[in-house]
VOPAGU-2260 file (C-alpha; in pm, 1 decimal, decimal comma):
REM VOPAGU-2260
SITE   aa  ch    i         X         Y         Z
SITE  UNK   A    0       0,0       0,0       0,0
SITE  UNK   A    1     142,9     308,9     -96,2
SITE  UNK   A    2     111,0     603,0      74,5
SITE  UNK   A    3      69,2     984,3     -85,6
SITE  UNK   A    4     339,2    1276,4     -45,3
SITE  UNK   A    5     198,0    1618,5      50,2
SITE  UNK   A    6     503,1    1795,7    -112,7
SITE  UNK   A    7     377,4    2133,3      -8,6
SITE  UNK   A    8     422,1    2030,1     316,2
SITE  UNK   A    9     749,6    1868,1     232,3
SITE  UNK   A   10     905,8    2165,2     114,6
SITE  UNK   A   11     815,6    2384,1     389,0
SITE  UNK   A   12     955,1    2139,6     638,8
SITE  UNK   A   13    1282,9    2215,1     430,8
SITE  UNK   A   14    1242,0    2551,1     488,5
SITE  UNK   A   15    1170,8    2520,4     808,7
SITE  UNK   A   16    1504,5    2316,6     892,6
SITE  UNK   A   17    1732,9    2610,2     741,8
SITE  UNK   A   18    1722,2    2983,8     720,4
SITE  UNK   A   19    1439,8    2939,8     437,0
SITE  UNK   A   20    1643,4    3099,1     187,2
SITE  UNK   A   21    1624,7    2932,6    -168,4
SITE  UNK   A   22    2025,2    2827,6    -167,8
SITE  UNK   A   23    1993,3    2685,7     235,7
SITE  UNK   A   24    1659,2    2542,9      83,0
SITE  UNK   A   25    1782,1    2391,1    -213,6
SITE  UNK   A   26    2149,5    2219,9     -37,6
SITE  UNK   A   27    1894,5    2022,5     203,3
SITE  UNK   A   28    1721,5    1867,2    -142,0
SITE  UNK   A   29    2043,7    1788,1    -232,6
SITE  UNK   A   30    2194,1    1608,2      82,1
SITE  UNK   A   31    1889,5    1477,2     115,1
SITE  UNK   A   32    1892,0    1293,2    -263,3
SITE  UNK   A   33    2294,9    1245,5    -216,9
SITE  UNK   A   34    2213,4    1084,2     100,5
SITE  UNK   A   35    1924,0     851,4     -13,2
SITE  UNK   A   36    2085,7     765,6    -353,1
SITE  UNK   A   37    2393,3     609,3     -89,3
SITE  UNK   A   38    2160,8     426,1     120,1
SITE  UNK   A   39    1965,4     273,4    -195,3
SITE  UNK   A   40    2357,4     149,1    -267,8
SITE  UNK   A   41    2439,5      24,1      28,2
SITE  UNK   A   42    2060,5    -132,8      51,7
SITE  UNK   A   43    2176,9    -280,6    -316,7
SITE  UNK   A   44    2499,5    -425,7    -175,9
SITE  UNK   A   45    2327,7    -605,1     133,1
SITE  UNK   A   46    2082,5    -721,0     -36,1
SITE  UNK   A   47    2280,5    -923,0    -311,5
SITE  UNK   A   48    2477,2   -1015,2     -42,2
SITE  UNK   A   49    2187,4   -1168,1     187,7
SITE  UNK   A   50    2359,3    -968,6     458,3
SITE  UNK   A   51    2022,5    -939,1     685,6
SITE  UNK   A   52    2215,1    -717,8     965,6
SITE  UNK   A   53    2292,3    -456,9     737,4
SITE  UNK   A   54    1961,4    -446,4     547,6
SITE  UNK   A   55    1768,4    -387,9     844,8
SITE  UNK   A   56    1986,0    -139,6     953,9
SITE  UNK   A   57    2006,9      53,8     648,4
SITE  UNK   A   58    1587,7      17,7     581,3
SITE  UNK   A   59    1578,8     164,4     940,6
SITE  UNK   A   60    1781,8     434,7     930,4
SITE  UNK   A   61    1619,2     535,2     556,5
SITE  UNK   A   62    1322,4     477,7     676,0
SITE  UNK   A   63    1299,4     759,9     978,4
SITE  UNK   A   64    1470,3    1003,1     685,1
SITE  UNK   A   65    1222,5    1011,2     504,1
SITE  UNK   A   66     933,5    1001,9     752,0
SITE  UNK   A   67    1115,9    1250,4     911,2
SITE  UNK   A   68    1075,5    1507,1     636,9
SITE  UNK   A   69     721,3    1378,7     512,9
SITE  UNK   A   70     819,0    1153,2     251,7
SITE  UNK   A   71     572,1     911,9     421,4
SITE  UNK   A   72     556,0     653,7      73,1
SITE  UNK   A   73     909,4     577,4      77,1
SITE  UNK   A   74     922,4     519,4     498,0
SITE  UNK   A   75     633,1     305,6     442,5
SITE  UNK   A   76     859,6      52,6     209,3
SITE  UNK   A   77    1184,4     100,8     384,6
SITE  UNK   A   78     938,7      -4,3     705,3
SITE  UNK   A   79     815,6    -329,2     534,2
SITE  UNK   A   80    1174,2    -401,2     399,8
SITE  UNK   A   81    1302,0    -404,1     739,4
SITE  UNK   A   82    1044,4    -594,3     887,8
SITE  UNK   A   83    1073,0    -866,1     555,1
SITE  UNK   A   84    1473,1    -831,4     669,3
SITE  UNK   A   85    1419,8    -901,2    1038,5
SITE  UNK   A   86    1179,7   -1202,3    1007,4
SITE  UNK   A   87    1402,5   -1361,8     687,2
SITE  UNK   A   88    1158,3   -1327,2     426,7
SITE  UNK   A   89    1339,5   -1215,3     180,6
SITE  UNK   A   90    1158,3   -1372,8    -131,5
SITE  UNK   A   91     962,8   -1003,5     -94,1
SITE  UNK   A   92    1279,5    -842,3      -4,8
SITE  UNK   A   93    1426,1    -788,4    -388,2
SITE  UNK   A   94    1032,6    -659,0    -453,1
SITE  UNK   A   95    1048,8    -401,0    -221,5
SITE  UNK   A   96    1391,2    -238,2    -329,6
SITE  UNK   A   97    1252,7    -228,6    -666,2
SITE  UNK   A   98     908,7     -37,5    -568,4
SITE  UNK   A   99    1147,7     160,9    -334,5
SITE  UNK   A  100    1386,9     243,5    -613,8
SITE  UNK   A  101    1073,2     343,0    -832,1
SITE  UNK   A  102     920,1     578,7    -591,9
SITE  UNK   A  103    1275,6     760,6    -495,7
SITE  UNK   A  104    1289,2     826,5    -882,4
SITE  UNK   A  105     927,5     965,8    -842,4
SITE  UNK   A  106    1023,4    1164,2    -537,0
SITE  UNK   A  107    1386,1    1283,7    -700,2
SITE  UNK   A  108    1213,3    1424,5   -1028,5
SITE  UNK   A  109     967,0    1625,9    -848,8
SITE  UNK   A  110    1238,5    1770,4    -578,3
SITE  UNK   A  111    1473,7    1780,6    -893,2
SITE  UNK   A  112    1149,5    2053,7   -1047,6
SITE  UNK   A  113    1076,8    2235,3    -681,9
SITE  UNK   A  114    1477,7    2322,9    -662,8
SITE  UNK   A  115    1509,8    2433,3   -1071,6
SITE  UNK   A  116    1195,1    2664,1    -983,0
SITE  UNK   A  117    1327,7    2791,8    -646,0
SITE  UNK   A  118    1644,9    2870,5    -813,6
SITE  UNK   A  119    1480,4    3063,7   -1101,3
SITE  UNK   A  120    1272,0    3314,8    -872,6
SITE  UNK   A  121    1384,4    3588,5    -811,7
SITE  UNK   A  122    1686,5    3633,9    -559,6
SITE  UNK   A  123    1634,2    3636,9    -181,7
SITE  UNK   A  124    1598,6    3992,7      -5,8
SITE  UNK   A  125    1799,9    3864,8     306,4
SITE  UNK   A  126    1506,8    3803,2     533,5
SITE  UNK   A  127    1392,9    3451,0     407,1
SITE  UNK   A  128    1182,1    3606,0     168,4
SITE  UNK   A  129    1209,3    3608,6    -192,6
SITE  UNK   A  130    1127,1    3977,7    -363,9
């Protein structure tokens, strides 16, 4: 079951963890994709390698990212991959990375559009405000 992304509310909560300016704005979007596009890796790596510890570990930390911030449809499959990890069913396992890796291209694209825009209005006044 997926779950829907508010992005308005998304994007404010980036806002709200910086200064709100459009560059402070725009370098969380980018940790944020740098960060999940290395934990999709490592998720990659453990999972050819069966390596259950590291799975769960990796699904869990991802997972609280992402829920975290509002991205509630990728914390829901991180959340099922670490529960598939924990109790060793991991037919569903290589499933789950898939729909995971599906939905962070989803996600990706639209932040990818949100940052192109910020950066294209007009410059900041200073005050978190664009003019």
């Amino acid at each position: 079951m997926k779950t829907e992304n508010d992005f308005t509310i998304i994007f404010h909560r980036f806002g709200s963890l910086s200064d709100g300016t459009k560059g402070s704005i725009n370098e969380l979007i980018l940790l944020y994709l740098e960060n999940m596009s290395v934990h999709l890796a490592e998720l990659a790596r453990a999972v050819k390698a069966a390596d259950q510890k590291n799975m769960e570990r990796i699904a869990h930390t991802a997972c609280g990212l992402n829920e975290t911030i509002g991205i509630y449809s990728l914390g829901s499959l991180f959340r099922n991959l670490e529960s598939s990890a924990h109790t060793g069913q991991f037919s569903s396992i290589e499933n789950t990375l898939k729909e995971i890796s599906d939905e962070f291209e989803l996600v990706r694209e639209r932040f990818r559009g949100y940052a192109e825009s910020l950066m294209a209005s007009p410059p900041d006044t200073g005050d978190g405000n664009a003019s």
